[in-house]
C-alpha positions as CSV (number, residue, x, y, z in Angstrom):
1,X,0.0,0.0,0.0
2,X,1.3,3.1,-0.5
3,X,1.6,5.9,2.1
4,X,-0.5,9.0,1.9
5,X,-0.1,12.4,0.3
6,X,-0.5,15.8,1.5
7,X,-1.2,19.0,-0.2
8,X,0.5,22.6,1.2
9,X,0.0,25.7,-0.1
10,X,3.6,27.2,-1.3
11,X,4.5,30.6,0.3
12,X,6.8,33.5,-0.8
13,X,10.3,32.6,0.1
14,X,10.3,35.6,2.7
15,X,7.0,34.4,4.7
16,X,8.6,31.0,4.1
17,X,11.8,31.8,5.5
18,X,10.2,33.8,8.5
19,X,8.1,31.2,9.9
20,X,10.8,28.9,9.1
21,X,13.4,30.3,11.4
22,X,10.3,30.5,14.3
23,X,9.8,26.9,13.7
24,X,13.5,25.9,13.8
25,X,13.8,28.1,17.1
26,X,11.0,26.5,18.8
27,X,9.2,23.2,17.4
28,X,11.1,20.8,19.8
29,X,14.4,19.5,17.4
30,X,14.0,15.7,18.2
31,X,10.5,16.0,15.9
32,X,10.9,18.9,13.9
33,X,10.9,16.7,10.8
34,X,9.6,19.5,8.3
35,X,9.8,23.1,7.3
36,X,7.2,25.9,8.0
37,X,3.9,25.0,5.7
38,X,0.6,25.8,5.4
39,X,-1.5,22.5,5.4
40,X,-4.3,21.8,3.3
41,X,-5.1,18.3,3.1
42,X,-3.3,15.8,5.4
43,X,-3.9,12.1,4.1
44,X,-4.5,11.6,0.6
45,X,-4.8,8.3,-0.9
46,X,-1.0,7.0,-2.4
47,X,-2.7,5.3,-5.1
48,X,-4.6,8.8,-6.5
49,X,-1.5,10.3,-6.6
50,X,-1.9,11.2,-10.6
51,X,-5.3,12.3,-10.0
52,X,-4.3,14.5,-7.1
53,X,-1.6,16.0,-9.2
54,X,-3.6,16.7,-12.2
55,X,-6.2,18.3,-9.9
56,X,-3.5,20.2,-8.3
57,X,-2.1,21.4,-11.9
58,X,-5.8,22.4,-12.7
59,X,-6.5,24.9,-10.1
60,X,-2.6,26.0,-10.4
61,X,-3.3,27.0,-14.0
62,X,-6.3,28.9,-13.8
63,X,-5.0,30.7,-10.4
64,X,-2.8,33.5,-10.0
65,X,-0.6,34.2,-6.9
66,X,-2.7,36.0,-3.9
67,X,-2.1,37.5,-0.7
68,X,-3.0,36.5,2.4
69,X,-3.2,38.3,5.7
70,X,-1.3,37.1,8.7
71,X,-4.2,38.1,10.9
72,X,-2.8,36.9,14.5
73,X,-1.8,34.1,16.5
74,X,-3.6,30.9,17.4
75,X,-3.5,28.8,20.7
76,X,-3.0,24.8,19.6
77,X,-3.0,23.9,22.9
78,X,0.9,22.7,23.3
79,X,1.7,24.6,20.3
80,X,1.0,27.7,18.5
81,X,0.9,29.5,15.1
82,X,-0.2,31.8,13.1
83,X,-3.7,32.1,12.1
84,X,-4.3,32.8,7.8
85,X,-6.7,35.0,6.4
86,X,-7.9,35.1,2.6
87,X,-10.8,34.1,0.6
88,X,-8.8,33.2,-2.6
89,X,-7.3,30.5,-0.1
90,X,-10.6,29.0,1.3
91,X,-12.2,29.0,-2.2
92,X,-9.2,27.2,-3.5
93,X,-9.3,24.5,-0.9
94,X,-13.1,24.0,-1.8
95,X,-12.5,23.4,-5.2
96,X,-9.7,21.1,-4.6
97,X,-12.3,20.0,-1.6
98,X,-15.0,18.8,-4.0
99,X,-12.0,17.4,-6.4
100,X,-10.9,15.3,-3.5
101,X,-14.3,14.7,-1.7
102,X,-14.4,10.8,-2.3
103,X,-11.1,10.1,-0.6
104,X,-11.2,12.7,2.3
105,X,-10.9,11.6,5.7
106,X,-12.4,13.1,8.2
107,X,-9.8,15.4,9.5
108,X,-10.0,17.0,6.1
109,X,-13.9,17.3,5.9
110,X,-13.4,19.7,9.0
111,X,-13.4,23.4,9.1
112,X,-10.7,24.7,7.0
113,X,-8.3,26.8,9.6
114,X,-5.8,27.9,7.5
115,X,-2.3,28.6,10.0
116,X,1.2,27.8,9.7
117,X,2.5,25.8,12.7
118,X,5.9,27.0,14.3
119,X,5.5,24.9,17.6
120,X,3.8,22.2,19.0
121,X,3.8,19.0,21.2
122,X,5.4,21.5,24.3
123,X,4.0,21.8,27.3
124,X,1.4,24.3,27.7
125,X,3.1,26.6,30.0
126,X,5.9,26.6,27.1
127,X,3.1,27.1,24.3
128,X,1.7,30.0,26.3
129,X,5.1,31.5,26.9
130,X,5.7,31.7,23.1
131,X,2.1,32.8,22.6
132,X,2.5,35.6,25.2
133,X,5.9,37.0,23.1
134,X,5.0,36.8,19.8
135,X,1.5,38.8,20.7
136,X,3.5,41.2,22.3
137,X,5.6,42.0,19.3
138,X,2.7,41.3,16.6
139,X,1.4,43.2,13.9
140,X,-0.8,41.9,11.1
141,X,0.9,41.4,7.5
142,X,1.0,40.1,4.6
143,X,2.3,36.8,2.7
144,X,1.9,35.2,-0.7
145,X,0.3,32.0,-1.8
146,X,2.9,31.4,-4.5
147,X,1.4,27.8,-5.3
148,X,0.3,24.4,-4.7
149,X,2.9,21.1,-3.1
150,X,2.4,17.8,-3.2
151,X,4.2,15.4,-0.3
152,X,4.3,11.7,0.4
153,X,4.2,11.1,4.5
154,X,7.0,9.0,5.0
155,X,6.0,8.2,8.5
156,X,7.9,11.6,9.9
157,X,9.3,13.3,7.4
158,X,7.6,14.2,4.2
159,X,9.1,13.1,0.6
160,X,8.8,16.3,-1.9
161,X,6.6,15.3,-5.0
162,X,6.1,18.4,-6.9
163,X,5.3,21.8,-7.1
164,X,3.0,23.6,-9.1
165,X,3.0,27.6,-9.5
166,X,0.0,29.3,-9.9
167,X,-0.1,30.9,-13.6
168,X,-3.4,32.3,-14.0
169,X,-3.8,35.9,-14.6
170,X,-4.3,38.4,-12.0
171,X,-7.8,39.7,-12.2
């Protein structure tokens, strides 16, 4: 059988790098298996993996890049990160939604709450630490939804599969 498949949304290599070097200086090392992403399906079906990516090179074709607001900060309990704000984002996860519908699971039929994780699995004293100092120094800005990646889960760290720029026109 082979393992699942996750789709990101591919930032500007500024954001990228920013929440990045957040990530590396607090996700606990021993687990920190991946770079700073914007998840927006988690398990995937191996075996769909052509269809996926055809789906995927769809909705990258007739897209162009968009912003999206870093609104604030979000609580994960033993983790936090930074909440996402943009409807260009949440109609393109429909789309690819419906696309996907017969082999999402049921952590992907659930409210879409689009963030980028830059620590988890801490304890929650060290979560709310972290929340505390990056509200204190916060202000809303903006990043770029560049394009679409496709990853194979390989049971920690993910396997790169492809990347697909967005090349529509801008409206």
């Amino acid at each position: 059988m082979l393992k699942p498949l996750i789709v990101t949304l591919q930032l500007d290599a500024a954001s990228h790098d920013y929440f990045d070097g957040l990530r590396a200086a607090h996700f606990p090392a021993a687990i920190n298996h991946l770079k700073a992403h914007v998840t927006l399906f988690h398990n995937l079906p191996g075996a769909e993996e052509r269809a996926i990516l055809e789906s995927l090179a769809r909705e990258a074709a007739r897209r162009a890049p968009f912003a999206l607001k870093v609104a604030g900060l979000m609580k994960l309990g033993r983790g936090t990160a930074f909440r996402l704000e943009s409807e260009a984002l949440l109609s393109l996860r429909a789309s690819l939604a419906a696309a996907f519908d017969p082999w999402l699971t049921r952590q992907d039929r659930e409210k879409f709450r689009p963030h980028v994780t830059v620590q988890n699995k801490v304890s929650p004293a060290q979560a709310g630490a972290l929340f505390d100092h990056l509200s204190d120094r916060f202000s809303p800005f903006e990043a770029v939804a560049e394009g679409l990646q496709l990853w194979r889960y390989e049971g920690g760290p993910w396997a790169p599969l492809a990347a697909v720029a967005f090349q529509g026109e801008a409206p």
